[in-house]
C-alpha positions as CSV (number, residue, x, y, z in Angstrom):
1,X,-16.3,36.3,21.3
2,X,-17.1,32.5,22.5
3,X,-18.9,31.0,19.5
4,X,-20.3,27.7,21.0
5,X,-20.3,24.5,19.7
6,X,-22.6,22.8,17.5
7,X,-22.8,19.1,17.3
8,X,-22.0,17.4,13.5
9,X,-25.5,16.2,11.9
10,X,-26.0,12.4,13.1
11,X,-24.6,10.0,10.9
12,X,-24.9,7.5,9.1
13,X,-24.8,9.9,6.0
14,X,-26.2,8.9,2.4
15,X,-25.3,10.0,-0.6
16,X,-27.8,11.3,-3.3
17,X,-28.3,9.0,-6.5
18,X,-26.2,12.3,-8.4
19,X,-23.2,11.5,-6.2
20,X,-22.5,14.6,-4.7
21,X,-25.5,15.8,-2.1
22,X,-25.0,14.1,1.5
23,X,-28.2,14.0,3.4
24,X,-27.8,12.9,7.2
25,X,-29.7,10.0,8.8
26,X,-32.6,13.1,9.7
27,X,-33.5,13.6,5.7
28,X,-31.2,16.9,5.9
29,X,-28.9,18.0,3.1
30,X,-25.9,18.4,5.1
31,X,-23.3,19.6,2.2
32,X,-23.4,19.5,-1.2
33,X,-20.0,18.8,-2.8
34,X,-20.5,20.7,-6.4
35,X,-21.4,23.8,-4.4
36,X,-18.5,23.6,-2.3
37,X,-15.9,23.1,-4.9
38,X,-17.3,24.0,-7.6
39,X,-13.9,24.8,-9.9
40,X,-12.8,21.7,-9.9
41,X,-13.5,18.4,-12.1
42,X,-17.2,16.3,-11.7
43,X,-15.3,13.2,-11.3
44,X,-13.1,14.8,-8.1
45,X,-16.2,16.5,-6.8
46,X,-18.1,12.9,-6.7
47,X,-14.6,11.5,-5.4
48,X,-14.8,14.0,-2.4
49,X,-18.6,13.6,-1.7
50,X,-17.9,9.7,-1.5
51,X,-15.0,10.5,1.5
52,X,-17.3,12.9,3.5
53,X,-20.5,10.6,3.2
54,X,-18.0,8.6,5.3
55,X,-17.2,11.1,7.9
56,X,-19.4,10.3,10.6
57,X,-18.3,6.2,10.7
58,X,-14.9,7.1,10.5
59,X,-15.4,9.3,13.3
60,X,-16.6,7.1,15.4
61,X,-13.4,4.6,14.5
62,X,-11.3,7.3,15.5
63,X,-13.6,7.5,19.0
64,X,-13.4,4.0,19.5
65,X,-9.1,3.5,18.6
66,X,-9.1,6.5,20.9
67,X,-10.5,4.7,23.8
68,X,-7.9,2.3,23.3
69,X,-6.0,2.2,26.5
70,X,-2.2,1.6,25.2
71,X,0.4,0.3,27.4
72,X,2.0,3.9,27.7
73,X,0.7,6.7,28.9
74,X,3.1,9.3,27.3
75,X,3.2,10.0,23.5
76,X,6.9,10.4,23.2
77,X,7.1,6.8,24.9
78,X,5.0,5.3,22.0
79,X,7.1,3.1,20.3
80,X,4.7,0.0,18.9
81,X,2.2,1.6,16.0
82,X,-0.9,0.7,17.6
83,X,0.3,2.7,20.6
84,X,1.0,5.9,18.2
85,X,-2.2,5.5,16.3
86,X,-4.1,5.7,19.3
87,X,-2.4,8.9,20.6
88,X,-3.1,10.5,17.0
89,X,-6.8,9.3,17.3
90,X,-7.1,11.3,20.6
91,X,-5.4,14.4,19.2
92,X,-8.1,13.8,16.2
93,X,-11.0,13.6,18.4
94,X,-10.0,16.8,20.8
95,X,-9.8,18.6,17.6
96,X,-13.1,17.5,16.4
97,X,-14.6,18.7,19.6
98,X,-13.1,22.6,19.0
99,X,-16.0,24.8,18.4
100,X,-15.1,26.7,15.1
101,X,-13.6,30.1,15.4
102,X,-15.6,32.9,13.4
């Protein structure tokens, strides 16, 4: 089975006046954090919307620190934090760019 992948809903997202639907920059409900955790406290659910309403611009932080080009080329020789936050950004984006498994 290949499932392909899907590209995330352009960003910036918004977040509805009731502080827990995310629309995308199209007008599209892309989640709705009440339906998606819906055991758990108001306050936390609005908490949660508020982080993934960021998730495209933080994406494209990651992107950018990712381009970065450190002064080593090898994780392991990654000894200044810049240099090791840019090696994590690159293992953040190749992640992001999995397609899902079903």
């Amino acid at each position: 089975m290949n499932a392909q992948f899907s590209a995330p809903t352009p960003g910036p997202w918004r977040l509805h006046a009731d502080g827990l639907a995310i629309f995308g920059a199209d007008g599209q409900e892309v989640i709705d954090a009440s339906v998606c955790s819906p055991n758990i406290p108001h306050r936390q659910q609005r908490a949660n919307a508020r982080l993934i309403t960021l998730a495209p611009q933080l994406l494209d932080l990651v992107r950018q620190v990712a381009d970065w080009q450190p002064g080593v080329h090898q994780p392991q020789q990654a000894k200044h934090p810049i240099d090791k936050a840019v090696f994590e950004a690159r293992a953040l984006v190749q992640w992001a760019k999995r397609a899902p498994r079903s």
